[in-house]
C-alpha positions as CSV (number, residue, x, y, z in Angstrom):
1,X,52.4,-33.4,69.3
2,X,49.1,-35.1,68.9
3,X,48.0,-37.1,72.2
4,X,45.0,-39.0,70.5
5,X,45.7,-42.5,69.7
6,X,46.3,-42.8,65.6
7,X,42.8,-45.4,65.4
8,X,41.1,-42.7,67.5
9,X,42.1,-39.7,64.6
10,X,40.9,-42.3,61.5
11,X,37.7,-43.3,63.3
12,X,37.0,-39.4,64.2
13,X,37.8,-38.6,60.0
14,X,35.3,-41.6,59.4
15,X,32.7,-40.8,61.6
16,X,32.9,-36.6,60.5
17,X,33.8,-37.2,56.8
18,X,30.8,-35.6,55.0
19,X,31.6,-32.4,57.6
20,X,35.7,-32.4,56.4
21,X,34.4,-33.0,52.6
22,X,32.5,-29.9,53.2
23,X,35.6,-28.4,54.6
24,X,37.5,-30.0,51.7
25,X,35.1,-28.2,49.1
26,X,35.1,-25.1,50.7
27,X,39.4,-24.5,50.3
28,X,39.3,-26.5,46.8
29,X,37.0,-23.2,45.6
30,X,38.0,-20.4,47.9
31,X,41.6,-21.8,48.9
32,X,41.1,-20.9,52.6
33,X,38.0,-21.9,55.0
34,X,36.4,-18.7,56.5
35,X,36.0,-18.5,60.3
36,X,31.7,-17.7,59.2
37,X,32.4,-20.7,57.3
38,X,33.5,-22.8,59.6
39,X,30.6,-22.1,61.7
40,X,28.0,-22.8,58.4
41,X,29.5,-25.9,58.1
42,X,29.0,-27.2,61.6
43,X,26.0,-25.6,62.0
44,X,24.9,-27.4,58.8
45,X,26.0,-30.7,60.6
46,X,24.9,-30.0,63.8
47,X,28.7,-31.2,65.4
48,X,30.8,-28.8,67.3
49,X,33.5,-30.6,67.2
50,X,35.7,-27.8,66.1
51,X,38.3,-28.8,69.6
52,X,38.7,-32.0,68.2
53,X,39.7,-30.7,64.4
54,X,42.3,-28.3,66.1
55,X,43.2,-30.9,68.3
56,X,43.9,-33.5,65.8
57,X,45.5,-31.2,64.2
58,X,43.0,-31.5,60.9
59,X,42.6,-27.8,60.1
60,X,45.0,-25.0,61.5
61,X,44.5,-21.5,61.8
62,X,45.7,-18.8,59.2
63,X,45.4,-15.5,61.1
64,X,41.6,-15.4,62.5
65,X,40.9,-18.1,59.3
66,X,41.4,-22.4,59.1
67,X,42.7,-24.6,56.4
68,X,43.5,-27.9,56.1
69,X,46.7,-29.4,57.1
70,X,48.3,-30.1,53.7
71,X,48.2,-34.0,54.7
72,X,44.6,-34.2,55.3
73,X,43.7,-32.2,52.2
74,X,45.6,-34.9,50.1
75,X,44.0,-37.6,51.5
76,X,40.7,-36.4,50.9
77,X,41.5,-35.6,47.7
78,X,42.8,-39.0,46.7
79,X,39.9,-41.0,48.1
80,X,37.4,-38.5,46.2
81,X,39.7,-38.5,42.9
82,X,38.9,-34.7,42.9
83,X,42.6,-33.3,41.4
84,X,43.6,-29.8,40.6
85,X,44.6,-29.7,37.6
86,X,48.5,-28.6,37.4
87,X,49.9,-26.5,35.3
88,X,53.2,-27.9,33.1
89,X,55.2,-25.3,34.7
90,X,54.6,-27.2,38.2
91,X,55.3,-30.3,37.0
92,X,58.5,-29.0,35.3
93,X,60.0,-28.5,38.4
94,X,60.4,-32.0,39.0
95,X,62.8,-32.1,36.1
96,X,64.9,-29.1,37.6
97,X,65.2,-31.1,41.1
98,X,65.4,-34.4,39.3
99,X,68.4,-33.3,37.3
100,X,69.9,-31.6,39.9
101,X,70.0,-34.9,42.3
102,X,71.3,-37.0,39.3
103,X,74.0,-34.4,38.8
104,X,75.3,-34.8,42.7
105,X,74.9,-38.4,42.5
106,X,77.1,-38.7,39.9
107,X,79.5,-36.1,40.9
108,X,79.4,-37.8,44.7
109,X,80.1,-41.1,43.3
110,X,82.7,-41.8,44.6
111,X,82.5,-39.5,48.0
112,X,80.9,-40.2,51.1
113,X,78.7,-43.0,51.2
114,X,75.8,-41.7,53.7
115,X,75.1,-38.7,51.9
116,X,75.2,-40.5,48.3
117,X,72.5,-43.3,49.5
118,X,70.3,-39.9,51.0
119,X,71.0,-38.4,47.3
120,X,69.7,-41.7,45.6
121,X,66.5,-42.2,48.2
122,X,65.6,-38.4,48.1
123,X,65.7,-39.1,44.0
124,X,63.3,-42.3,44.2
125,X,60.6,-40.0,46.0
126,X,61.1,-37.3,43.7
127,X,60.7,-39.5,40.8
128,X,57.5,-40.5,42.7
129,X,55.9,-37.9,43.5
130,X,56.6,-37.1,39.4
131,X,54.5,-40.0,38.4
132,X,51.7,-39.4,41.0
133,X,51.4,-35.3,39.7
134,X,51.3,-37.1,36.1
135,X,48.8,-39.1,36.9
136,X,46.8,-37.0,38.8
137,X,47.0,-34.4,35.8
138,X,45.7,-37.1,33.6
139,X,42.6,-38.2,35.6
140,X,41.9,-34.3,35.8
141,X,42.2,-34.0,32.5
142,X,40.3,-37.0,31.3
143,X,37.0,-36.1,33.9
144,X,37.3,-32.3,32.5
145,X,37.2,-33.3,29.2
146,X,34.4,-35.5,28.9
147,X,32.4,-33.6,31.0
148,X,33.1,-30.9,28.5
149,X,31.8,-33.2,25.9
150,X,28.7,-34.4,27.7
151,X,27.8,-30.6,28.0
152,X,27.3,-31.1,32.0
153,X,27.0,-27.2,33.0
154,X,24.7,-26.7,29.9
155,X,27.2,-24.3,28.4
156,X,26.7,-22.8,24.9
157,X,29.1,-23.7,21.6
158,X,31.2,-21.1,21.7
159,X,32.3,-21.2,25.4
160,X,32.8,-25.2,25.1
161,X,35.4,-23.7,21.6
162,X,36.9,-21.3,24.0
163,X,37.4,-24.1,26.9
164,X,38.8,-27.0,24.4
165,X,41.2,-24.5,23.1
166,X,42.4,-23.5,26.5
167,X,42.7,-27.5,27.9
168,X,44.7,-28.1,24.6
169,X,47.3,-24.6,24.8
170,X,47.3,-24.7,28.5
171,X,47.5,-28.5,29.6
172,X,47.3,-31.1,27.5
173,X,50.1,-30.1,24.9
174,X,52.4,-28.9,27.2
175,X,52.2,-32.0,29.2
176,X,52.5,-34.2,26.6
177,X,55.9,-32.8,25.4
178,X,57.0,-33.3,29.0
179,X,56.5,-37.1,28.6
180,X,57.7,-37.1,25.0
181,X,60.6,-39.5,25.4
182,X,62.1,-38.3,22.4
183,X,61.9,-35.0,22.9
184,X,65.8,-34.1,24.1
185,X,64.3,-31.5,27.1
186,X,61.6,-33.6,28.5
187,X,62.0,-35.0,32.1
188,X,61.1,-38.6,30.5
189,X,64.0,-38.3,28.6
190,X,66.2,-37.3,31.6
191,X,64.3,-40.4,33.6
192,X,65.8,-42.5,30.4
193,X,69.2,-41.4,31.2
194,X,69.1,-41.7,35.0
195,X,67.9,-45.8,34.1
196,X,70.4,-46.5,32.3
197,X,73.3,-45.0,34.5
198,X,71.4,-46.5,37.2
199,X,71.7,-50.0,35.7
200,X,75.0,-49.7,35.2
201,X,75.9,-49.0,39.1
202,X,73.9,-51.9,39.8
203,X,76.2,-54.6,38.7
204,X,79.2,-53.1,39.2
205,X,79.3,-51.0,42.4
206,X,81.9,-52.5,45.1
207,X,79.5,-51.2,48.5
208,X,76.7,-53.9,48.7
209,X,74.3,-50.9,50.4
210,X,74.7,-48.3,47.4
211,X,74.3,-51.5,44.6
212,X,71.6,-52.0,46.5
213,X,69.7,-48.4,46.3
214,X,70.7,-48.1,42.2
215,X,68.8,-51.5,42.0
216,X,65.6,-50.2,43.4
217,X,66.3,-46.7,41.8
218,X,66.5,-49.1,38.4
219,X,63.3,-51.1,38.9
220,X,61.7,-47.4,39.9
221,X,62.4,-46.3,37.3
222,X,61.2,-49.3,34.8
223,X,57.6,-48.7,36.8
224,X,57.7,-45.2,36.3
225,X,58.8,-45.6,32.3
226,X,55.7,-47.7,31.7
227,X,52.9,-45.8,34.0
228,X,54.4,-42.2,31.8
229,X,53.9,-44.3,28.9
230,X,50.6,-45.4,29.4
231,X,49.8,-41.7,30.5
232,X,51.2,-40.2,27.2
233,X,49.0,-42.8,25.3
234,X,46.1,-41.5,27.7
235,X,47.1,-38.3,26.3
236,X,47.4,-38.9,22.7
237,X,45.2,-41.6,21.8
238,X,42.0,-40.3,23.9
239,X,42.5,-37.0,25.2
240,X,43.6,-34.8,22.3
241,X,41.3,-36.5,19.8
242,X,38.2,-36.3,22.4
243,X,39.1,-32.3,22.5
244,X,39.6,-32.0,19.2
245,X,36.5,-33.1,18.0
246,X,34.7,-31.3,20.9
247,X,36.2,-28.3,18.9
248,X,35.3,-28.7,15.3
249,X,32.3,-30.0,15.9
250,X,31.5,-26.8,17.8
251,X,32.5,-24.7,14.9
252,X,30.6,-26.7,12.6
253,X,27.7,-26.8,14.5
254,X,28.3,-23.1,15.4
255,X,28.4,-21.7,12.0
256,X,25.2,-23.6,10.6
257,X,23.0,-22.1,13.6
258,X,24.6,-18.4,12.3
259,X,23.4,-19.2,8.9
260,X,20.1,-20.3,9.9
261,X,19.8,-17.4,12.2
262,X,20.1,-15.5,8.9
263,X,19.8,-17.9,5.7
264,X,19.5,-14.8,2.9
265,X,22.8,-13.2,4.3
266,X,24.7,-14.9,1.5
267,X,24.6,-17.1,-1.3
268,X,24.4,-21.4,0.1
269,X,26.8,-23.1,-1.4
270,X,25.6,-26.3,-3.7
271,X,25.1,-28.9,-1.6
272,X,24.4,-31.4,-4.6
273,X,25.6,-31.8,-8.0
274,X,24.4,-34.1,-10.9
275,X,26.5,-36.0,-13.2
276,X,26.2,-38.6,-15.6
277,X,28.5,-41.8,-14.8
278,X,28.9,-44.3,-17.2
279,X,30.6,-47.7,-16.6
280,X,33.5,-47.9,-18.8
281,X,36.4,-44.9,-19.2
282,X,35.9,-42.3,-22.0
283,X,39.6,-43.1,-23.2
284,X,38.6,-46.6,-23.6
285,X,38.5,-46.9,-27.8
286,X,42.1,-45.3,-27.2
287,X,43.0,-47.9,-24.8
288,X,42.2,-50.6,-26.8
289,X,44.4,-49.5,-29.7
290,X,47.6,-49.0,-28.2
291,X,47.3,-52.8,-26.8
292,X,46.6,-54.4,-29.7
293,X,48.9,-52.4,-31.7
294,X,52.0,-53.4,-29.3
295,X,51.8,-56.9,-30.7
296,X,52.1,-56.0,-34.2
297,X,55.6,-54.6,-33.7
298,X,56.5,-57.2,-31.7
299,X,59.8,-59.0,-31.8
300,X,59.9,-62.8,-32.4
301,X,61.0,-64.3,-29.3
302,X,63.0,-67.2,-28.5
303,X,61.9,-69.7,-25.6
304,X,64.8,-72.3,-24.1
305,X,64.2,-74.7,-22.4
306,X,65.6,-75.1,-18.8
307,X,68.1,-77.6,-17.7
308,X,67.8,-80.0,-16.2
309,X,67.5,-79.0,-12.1
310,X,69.7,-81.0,-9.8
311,X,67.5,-83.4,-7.5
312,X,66.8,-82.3,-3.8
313,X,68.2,-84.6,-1.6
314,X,65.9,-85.0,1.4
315,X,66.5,-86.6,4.8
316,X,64.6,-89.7,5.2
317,X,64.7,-90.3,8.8
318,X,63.4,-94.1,8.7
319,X,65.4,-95.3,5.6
320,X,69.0,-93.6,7.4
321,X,67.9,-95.3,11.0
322,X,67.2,-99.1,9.6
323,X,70.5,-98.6,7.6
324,X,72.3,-97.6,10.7
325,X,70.6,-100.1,12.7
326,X,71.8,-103.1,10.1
327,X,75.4,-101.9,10.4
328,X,75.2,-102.1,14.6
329,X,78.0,-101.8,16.6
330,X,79.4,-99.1,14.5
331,X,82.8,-97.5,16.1
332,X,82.7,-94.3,14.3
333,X,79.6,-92.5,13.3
334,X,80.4,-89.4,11.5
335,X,82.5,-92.0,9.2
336,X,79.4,-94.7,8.6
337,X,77.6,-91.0,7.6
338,X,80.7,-90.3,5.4
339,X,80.8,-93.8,3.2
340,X,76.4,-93.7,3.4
341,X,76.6,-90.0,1.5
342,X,79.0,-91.2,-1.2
343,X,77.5,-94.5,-1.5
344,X,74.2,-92.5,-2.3
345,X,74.8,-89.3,-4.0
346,X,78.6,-89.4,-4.0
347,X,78.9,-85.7,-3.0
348,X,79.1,-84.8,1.0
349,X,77.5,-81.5,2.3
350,X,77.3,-79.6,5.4
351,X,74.1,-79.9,5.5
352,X,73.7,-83.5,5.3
353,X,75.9,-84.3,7.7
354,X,73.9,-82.3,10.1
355,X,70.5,-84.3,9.1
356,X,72.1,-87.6,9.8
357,X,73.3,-86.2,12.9
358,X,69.8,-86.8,14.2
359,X,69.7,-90.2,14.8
360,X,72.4,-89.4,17.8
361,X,69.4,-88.4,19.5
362,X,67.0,-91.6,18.9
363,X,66.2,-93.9,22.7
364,X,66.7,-97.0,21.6
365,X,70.2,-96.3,20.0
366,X,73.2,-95.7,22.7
367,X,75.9,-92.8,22.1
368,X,79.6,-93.3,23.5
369,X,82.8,-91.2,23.5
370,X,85.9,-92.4,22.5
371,X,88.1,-92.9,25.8
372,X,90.6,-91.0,24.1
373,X,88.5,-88.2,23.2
374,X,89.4,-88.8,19.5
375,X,88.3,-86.6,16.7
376,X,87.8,-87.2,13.1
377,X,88.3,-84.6,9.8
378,X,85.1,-84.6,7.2
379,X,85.5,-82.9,4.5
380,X,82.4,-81.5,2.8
381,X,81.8,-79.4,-0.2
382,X,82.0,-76.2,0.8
383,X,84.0,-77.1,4.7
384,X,86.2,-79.4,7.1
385,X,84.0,-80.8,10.3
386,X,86.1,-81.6,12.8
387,X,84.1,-83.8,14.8
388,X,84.2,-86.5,17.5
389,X,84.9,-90.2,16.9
390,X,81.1,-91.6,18.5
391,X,80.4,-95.2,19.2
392,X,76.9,-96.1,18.2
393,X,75.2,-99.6,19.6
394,X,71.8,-100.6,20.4
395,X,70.6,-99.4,23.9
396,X,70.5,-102.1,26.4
397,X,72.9,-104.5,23.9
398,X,76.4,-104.8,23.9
């Protein structure tokens, strides 16, 4: 138990932080901090505060040897942004304990509720801690790789070949396939199938408690769909082109330094090549010939001219309003727009009966039902409207 008050353990990592990055540093490369190393470091600092790291329980011993708590050495490696890479097989064990979970929920579905909303919570953080190895693999990626491209440690062609080849095998395929959605094995597609049974339970489980946790398991899981997709796009749209170019442009460059090293070895290929271009096509005289001579076996042709095409009826808005206005009070609508189409065009359609149906919606005209809730049979040309029997006046007029 840790008798320091929490502000007092935060203010302590504050005050000390360049002396626990040190520390930090020093497990990161050598995955244990020496007891000589321990002393380096504070002598570098000029702090013996050493009581106070046991104390606060910051570093623990390993036989006569420290490391940092596991807590601490996370922190300081998410404020610094300084992952380890992980391998695919680490992250692949998520989907083992992933699909394991899923498979109790499901089979405790119907069984005790405690355990089944412990199931569902201990999936959520699983699910997390998923998306946060993904991500963390990403950024780790990302920094390697461009540092691998900016040449930072001065390295020569063929080692940067050999390390772009090993990121790609290693890394950055393997991971990709994990988050391959389609892919039937990956843990994205399980995370898929967990959403959707997941969204089922939520709207139509009987205890309030469990709907609850599916719900929160469901929008988890939307998050998590999206930050895996924007990491796969991280992955294919920047990372594996970046690489790959680091890598054939390393073998490019690579082999024309060899030749230069020695230019007489073999024969240079022909970097140039003259030709004569002209601007028309050799085969053009050909060309010509066969187009001219399709005309002279050409059959005589017959032109007819086309009936006469039916005239498109449109919906003049103004012209159907002033009519309807003129005929005010009118008892039954749909009828007035019956006798208006044969008056015009004597043929009813579907179509225009919805157009006139319109002016329903103009202010200054006022819309009643039938207080018998009457209906009336149109019949167009290709159907029967049954429709209402609507009282139009002028708003504001009897």
């Amino acid at each position: 138990m840790i008798k320091a008050e929490p502000k007092t353990i935060l203010s302590f990592i504050a005050t000390y932080f360049d002396l626990i990055r040190d520390l930090f540093d020093t497990q990161s490369n050598e995955a244990i901090i020496r007891k000589e190393t321990l002393m380096v470091i504070l002598d570098k600092h000029r702090k013996d505060i050493k009581p106070q790291l046991i104390e606060y329980k910051v570093i623990r011993p390993v036989n006569d040897d420290f490391e940092l708590r596991d807590v601490y050495y996370k922190l300081i490696e998410f404020v610094l942004f300084e992952f380890r890479p992980m391998l695919p097989e680490e992250i692949e064990k998520f989907g083992n304990s992933i699909s394991e979970l899923f498979r109790k929920i499901k089979e405790g579905i119907t069984g005790e509720k405690n355990i089944l909303l412990e199931r569902l919570a201990s999936l959520s953080a699983e699910i997390k801690l998923f998306s946060d190895s993904v991500e963390k693999n990403s950024i780790r990626l990302l920094s390697e790789t461009r540092d691998l491209k900016a040449n930072v440690n001065r390295i020569d062609y063929k080692e940067k070949i050999v390390k772009a080849s090993f990121w790609i095998q290693y890394y950055i395929t393997p991971l990709n396939t994990i988050l391959d959605v389609n892919h039937s094995e990956s843990i994205s597609n399980k995370l898929l199938d967990i959403s959707e049974y997941a969204n089922q339970r939520q709207l139509n489980f009987d205890d309030e408690a469990i709907r609850k946790s599916f719900q929160k398991l469901y929008y988890l899981l939307r998050q998590t769909n999206d930050d895996l997709l924007k990491q796969s796009k991280l992955l294919t749209n920047e990372l594996l082109p970046l690489i790959e170019r680091i890598r054939t442009e390393n073998l490019i460059l690579t082999g024309w330094i060899e030749f230069l090293k020695n230019p007489y070895k073999i024969s240079p290929p022909k970097l140039l090549r003259t030709d004569t271009g002209k601007p028309f096509s050799t085969k053009i005289y050909l060309n010509t010939k066969e187009y001219f001579e399709q005309f002279i076996l050409a059959e005589e042709a017959v032109i007819e001219e086309e009936a006469d095409r039916l005239k498109r009826w449109i919906f003049q808005k103004g012209h159907y309003k002033k009519k309807l206005i003129e005929k005010l009070p009118v008892e039954d609508f749909f009828d007035w727009c019956g006798e208006e189409l044969k008056g015009e065009t004597n043929e009813i359609t579907t179509e225009k009966i919805f157009a006139l149906t319109g002016l329903l919606f103009e202010e200054d005209l006022e819309i009643s039902f039938s207080d018998k809730s009457e209906t009336i049979r149109i019949k167009t040309a290709t159907s029967i409207l049954n429709v209402p029997k609507l009282k139009v006046k002028r708003n504001g007029v009897s």
